[in-house]
N, C-alpha and C positions, 0 to 999 in steps of 0.2 A: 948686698941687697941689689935685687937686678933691676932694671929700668922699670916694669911694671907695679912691681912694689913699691919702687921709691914713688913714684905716682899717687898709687892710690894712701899710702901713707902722707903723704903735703896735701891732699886735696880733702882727706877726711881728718886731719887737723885744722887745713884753712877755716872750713867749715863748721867746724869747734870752736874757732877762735883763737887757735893758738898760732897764727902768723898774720902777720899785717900784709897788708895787701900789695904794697911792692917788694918785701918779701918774698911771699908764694909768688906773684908773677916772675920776680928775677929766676928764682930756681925750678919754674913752671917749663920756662924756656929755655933755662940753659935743660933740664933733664930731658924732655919731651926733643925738643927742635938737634941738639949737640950728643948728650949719650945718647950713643946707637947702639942696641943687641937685639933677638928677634923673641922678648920675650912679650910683647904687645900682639893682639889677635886682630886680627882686619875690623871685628867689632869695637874691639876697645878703641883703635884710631881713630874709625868714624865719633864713636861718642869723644874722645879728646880733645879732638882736631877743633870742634868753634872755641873751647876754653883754652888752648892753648893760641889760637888767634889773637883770641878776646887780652890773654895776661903779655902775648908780647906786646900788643899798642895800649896798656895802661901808662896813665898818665896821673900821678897824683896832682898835678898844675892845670888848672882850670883855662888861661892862657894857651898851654898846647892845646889845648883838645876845640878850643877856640878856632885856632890857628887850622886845624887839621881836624879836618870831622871823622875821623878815620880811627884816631885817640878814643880809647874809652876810659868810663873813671872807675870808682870803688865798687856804686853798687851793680853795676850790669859786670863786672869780675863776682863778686859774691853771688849774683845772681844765674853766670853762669856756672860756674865752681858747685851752687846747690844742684842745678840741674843733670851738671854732668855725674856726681857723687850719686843721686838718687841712680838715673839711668845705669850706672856700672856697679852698685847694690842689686838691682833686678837682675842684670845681666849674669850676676855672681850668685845670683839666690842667698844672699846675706842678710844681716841686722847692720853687720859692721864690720870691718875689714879689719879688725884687732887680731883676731885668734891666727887670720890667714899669715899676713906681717908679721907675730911670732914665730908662727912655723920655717917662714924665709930667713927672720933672723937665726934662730936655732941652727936650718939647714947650712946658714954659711960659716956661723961660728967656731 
């Protein structure tokens, strides 16, 4: 599955509920910021790019985020994760990114 997919597959799970929140950020940033291939659209960056900000300075410790105003916590990640998922749903003229993410998985298998 290529970088775009694995994206929008973690973010419309986040957003489901099926990852906790240092979770999707650990693998928000390693996918997003570490793999690199050129299957993301100059669009889809711009919309990525504040939630991938936002999931690298998650801080589940109230203390860091004290410490560094710079740290965010759960819900402004959830908050952005909704935002960015709505914006790349329009972008895609979707309901849900399921049928697309089967088609990817299919095509590699």
């Amino acid at each position: 599955m290529n970088r775009k997919f694995q994206l929008l597959y973690l973010i419309e799970q986040y957003c489901y509920g099926q990852y906790d929140t240092t979770t999707f950020s650990s693998q928000m940033e390693r996918i997003y910021y570490i793999e690199k291939d050129d299957s993301l659209s100059q669009e889809d960056m711009e919309i990525l790019a504040p939630l991938a900000h936002c999931a690298e300075y998650f801080s589940p410790y109230q203390e860091d985020r004290e410490q560094y105003k710079g740290f965010t916590n759960e819900d402004t990640v959830k908050k952005t994760a909704e935002e960015a998922y709505r914006k790349l749903l329009c972008h895609y003229k979707m309901d849900s990114f399921d049928e697309l993410i089967k088609q990817s998985i299919e095509e590699d298998g």
